[in-house]
C-alpha positions as CSV (number, residue, x, y, z in Angstrom):
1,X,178.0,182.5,59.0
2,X,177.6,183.8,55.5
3,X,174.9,186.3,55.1
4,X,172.9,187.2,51.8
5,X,173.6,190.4,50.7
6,X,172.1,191.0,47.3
7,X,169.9,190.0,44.4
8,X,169.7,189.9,41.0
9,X,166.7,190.2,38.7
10,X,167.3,188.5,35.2
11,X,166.1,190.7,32.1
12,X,165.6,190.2,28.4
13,X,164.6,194.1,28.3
14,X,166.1,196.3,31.1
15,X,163.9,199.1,29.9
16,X,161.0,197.4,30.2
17,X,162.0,196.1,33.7
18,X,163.7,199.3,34.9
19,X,159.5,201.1,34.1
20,X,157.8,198.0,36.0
21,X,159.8,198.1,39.1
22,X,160.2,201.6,38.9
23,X,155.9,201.8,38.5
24,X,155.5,199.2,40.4
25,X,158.0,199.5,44.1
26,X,159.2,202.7,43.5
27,X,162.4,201.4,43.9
28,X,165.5,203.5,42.9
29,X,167.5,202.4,39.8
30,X,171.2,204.0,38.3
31,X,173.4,202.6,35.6
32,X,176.6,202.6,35.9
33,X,179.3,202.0,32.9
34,X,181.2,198.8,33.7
35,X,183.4,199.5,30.8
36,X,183.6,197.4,27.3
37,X,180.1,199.1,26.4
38,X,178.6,197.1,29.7
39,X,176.1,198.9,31.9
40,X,174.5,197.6,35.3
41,X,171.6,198.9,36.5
42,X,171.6,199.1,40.8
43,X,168.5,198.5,42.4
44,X,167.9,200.8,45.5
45,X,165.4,199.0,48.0
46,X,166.5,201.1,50.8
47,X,168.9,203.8,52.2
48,X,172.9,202.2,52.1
49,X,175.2,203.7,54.1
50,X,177.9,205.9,51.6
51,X,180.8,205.0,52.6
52,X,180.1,201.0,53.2
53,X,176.9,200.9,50.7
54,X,175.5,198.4,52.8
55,X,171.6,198.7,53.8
56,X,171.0,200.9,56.7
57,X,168.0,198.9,57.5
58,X,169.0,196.0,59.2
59,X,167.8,192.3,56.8
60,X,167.1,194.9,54.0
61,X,169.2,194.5,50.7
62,X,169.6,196.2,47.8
63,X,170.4,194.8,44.1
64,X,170.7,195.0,40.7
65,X,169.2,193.6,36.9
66,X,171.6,191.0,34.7
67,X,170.8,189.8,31.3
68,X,168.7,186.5,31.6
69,X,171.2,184.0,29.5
70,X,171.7,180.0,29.9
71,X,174.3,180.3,32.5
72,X,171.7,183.1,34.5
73,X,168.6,182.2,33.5
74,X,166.3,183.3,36.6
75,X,167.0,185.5,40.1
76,X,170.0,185.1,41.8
77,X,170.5,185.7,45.4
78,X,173.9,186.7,46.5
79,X,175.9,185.6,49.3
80,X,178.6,187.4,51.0
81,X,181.9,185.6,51.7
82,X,185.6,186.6,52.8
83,X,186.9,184.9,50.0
84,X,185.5,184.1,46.7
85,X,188.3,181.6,45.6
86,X,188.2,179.4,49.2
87,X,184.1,179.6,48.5
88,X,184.3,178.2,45.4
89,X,186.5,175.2,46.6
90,X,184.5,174.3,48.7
91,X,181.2,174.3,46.5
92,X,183.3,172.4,43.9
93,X,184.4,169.8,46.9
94,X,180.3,170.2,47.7
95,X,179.3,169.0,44.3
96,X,178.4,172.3,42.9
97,X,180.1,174.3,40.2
98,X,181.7,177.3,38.9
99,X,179.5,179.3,36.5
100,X,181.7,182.8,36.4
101,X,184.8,183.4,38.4
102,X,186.0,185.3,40.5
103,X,185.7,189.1,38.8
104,X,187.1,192.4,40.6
105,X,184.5,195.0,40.6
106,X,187.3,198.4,41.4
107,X,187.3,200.2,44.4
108,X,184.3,197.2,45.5
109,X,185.3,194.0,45.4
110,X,184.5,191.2,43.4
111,X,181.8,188.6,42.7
112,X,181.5,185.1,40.9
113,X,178.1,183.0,39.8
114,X,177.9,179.4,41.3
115,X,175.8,176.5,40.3
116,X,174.8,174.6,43.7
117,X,173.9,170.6,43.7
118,X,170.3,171.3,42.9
119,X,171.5,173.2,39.7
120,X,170.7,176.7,40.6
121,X,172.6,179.7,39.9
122,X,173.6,181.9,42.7
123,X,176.3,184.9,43.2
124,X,179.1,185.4,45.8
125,X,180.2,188.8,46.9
126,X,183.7,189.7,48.3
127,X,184.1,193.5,49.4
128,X,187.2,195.3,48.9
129,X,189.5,195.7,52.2
């Protein structure tokens, strides 16, 4: 069984989202450079193991802000799959669609946005081996 392993919160101003969720949860945000003048800010919920960076608390996840656009317009929830290119066959085959495809994340893994039948947008995760 696939498990959900992170979220996304959509932003028109990270700034202004990084100050309420910092205010607000005291959650734990970093940027990191992901290159072409692209920046994602990590949401820290919870401890993640360093090596993994999975939650140490088991059900807990962790997460991240994206840009709010068309294709992303609201909170995605991301599920965790062995392959992203068999997952996406089978949404396709399931009446879904591909929003993003499969993108390598280095020395992580990769991820890719779906549309499901009910026309949300959600995220698959693939971890490096």
């Amino acid at each position: 069984m696939d498990k959900v392993v992170h979220f996304e919160i959509t932003t028109d101003d990270t700034a202004r989202a990084k100050e309420f969720y910092r205010s607000v949860f005291d959650w734990e945000l970093s940027d990191a450079d992901m290159g072409g003048g692209q920046t994602y800010t990590s949401i820290t919920t919870v401890p993640t193991d360093e090596q993994s960076r999975i939650a140490k608390e088991p059900g807990a996840i962790n997460g991240g802000f994206t840009a709010r656009s068309n294709d992303v317009p609201s909170p995605v929830i991301t599920v965790q799959v062995d392959a992203i290119d068999e997952a996406l066959k089978k949404i396709e085959a399931g009446g879904g669609a591909t929003v993003t495809p499969r993108t390598p994340i280095p020395g992580m893994g990769a991820f890719a946005y779906f549309r499901d039948s009910e026309g949300n947008t959600l995220g698959l995760w693939e971890t490096a081996m």
